[in-house]
N, C-alpha and C positions, 0 to 999 in steps of 0.2 A: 796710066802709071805716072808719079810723077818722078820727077829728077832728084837726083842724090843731095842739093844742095838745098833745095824745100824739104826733104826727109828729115834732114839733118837740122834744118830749123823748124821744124815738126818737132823735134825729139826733144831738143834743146827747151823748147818751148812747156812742154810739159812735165820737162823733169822739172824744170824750174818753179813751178807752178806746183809741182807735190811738194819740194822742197819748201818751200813757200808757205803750205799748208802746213807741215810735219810741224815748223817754227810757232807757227800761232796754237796748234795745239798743245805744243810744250810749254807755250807762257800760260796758256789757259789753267793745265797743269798745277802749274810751280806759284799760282797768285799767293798759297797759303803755306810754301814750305819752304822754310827755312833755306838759305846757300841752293836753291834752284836755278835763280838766274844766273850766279857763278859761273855756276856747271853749264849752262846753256851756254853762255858769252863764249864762257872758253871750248866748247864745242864749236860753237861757228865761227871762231878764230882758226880753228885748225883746217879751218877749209880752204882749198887752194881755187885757185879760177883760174883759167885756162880759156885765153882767147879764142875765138873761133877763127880768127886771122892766122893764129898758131901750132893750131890743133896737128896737122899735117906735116907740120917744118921738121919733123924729127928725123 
């Protein structure tokens, strides 16, 4: 079993890593359409990041 703080950077690790993916697949996407990357930019603008320093502090 491992410990809650490798879980968590397990999880962290591969959500990051789909996110990551979802991203290249939508530019792959959007090479040929019109205001795509717009709409992408301003989609990953709206993302918030949240420390893993901070995750807990609430």
């Amino acid at each position: 079993m491992i410990g809650k703080k490798m879980e968590t950077a397990l999880n962290e690790r591969v959500e990051g890593e789909t996110s990551a993916d979802n991203v290249v697949e939508n530019l792959k996407m959007a090479q040929n359409a019109p205001g795509a990357l717009f709409m992408i930019g301003r989609e990953l603008g709206q993302r918030v990041f949240t420390s893993p320093a901070n995750e807990g502090a609430q």
